[in-house]
C-alpha positions in Angstrom: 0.0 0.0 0.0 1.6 3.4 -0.9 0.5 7.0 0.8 -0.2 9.6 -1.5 0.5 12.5 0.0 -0.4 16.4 -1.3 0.3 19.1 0.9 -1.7 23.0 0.3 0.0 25.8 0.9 0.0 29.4 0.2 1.2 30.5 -3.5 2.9 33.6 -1.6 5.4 31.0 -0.2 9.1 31.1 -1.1 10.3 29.0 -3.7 12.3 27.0 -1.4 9.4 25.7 0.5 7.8 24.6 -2.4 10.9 22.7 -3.9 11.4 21.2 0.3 8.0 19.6 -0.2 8.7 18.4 -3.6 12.4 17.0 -2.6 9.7 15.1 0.5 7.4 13.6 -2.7 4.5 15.8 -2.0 2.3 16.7 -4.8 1.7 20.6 -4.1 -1.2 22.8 -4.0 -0.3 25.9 -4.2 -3.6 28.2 -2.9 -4.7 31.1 -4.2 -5.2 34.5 -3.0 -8.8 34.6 -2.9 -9.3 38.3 -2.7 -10.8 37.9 1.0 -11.6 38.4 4.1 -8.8 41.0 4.0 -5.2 41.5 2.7 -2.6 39.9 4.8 -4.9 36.3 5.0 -6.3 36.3 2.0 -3.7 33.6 0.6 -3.9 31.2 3.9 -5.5 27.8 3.2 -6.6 27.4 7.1 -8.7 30.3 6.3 -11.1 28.9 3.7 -10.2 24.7 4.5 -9.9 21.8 7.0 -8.6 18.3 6.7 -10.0 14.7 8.5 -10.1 12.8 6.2 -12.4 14.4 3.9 -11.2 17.9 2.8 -13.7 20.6 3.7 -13.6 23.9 1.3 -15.3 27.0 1.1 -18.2 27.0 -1.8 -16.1 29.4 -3.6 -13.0 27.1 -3.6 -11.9 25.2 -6.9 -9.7 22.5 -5.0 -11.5 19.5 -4.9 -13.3 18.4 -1.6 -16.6 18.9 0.5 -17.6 22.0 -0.3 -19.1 24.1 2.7 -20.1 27.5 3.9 -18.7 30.9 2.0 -16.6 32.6 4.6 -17.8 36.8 5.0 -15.1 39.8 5.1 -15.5 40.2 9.0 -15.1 38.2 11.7 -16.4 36.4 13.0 -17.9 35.0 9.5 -14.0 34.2 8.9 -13.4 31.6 10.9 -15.9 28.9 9.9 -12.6 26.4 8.8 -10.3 28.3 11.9 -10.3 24.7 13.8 -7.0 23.0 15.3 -7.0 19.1 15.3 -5.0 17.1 17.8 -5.9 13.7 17.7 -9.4 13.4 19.0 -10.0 16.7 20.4 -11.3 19.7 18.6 -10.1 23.2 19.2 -11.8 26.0 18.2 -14.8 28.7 18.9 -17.5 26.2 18.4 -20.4 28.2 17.8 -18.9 30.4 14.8 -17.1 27.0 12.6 -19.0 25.6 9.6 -22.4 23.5 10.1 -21.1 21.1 8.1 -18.2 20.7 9.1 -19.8 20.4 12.8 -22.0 17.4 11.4 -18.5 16.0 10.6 -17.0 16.8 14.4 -20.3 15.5 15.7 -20.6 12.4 13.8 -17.1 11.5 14.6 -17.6 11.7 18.3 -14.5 14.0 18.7 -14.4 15.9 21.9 -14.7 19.8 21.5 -12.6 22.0 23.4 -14.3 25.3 23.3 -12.3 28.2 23.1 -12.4 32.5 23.1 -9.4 32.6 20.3 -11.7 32.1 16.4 -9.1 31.7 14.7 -7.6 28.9 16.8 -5.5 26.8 14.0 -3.8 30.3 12.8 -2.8 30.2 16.9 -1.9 26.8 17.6 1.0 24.7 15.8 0.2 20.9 15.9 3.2 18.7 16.6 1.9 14.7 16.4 -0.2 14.9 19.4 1.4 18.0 21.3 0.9 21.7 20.2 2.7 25.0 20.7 0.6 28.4 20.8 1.4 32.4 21.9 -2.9 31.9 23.1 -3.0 31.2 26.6 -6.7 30.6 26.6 -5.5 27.6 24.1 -3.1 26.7 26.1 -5.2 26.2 29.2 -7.8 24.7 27.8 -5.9 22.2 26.0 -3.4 21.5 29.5 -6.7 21.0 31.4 -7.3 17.8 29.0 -3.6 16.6 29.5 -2.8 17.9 26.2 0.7 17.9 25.8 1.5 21.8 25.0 4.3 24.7 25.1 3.0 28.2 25.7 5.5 31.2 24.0 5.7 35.1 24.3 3.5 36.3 21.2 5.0 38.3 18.1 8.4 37.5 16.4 6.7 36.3 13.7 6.1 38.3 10.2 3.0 38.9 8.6 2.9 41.4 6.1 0.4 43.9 6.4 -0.8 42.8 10.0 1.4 43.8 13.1 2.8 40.2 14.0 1.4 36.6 12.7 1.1 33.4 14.8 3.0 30.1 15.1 0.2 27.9 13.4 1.0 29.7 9.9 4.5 29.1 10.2 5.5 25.3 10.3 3.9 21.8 9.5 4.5 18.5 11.5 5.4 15.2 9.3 6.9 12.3 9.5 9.6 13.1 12.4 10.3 16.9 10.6 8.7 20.2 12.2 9.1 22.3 9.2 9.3 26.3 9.7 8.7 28.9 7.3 11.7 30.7 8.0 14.6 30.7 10.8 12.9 30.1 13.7 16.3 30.2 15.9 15.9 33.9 15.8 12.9 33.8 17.5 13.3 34.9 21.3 11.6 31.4 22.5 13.4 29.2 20.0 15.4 27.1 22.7 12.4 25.8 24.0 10.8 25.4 21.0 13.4 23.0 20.4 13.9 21.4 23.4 9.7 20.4 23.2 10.1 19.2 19.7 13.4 17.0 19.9 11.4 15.4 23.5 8.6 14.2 21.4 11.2 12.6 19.1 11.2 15.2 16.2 13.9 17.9 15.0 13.6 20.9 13.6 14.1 22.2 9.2 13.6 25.5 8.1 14.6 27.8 5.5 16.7 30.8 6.0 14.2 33.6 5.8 12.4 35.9 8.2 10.2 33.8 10.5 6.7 34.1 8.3 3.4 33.1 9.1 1.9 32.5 5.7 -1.1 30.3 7.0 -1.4 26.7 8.0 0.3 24.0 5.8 -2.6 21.0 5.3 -1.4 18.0 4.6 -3.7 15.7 3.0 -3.2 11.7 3.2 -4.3 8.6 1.2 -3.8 5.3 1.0 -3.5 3.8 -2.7 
């Protein structure tokens, strides 16, 4: 059985992340600015998509998958796909996510983790079954269900137009790679960033670039 593996990410990305993922045998995505909510997100997949299995989409999306609610130009009509997965738990502002993508969440049986932040997968960076956020509502939350977590000092983190982006739009977890958009040993919190990664067993790429949060990665896996 082989995994086919495709991996979204924004087209604003530098070419060396694209040619990383294709050195790893992904097939890319690249995603498209769509022109909305507002410039500085416009291009993030986590924005306007989710991934469990099936791939959830925005009606207005022309990537294949389940399509689902339009996303509005204010919150909080823009963070109907914001929703952070670590293994069965669901993290996110419940009431404001897609309906059917909360058929999905309720159908699975997943537990929800109810939280202030909307846009809760731009916020939290999911490492296997551990996660790293600047949010310490996340953080709380998640630690008061034994999630395995590392809280850091927000900012640090580029996002043109916008003062300061967010760790979730920054790096990807595979395989036993944390990927990061950018050198993330200049950021002020970077030697426990590393020490939590390399204790779960993973280490630590990146390309040599400002630190840039250019919306989540999503990783898409089948078995052929």
């Amino acid at each position: 059985m082989r995994l086919n593996r495709k991996i979204v990410i924004s087209e604003r990305a530098h070419q060396e992340t694209f040619d990383y993922f294709k050195s790893k045998c992904f097939e890319l995505i690249k995603f498209r600015d769509q022109l909305k909510p507002y410039e500085g997100v416009s291009h993030h997949p986590d924005m306007f998509m989710f991934y469990d299995d099936v791939l959830f989409v925005e009606k207005n999306i022309s990537i294949e998958g389940k399509k689902c609610e339009a996303i509005g130009h204010k919150y909080p009509e823009t963070v109907k796909f914001n929703i952070a997965k670590i293994g069965d738990y669901i993290i996110c502002k419940y009431d404001m996510i897609s309906e059917v993508i909360k058929e999905h969440i309720e159908h699975k049986g997943y537990t929800v983790i109810n939280v202030n932040q909307g846009y809760s997968k731009c916020s939290t960076a999911i490492v296997g079954d551990s996660f790293i956020t600047s949010d310490k509502g996340i953080y709380d939350a998640c630690r008061d269900k034994n999630i395995n977590g590392l809280l850091i000092r927000p900012g640090y983190i580029e996002l043109p137009d916008l003062d300061y982006g967010f760790i979730g739009g920054t790096c990807v977890s595979f395989d036993d790679v944390v990927y990061f958009n950018g050198d993330v040993t200049r950021h002020p919190d970077y030697e426990i960033i590393k020490s939590f990664i390399e204790k779960i067993d993973k280490k630590i790429e990146y390309i040599n670039i400002p630190l840039t949060d250019i919306g989540s990665f999503i990783i898409i896996e089948r078995s052929e």
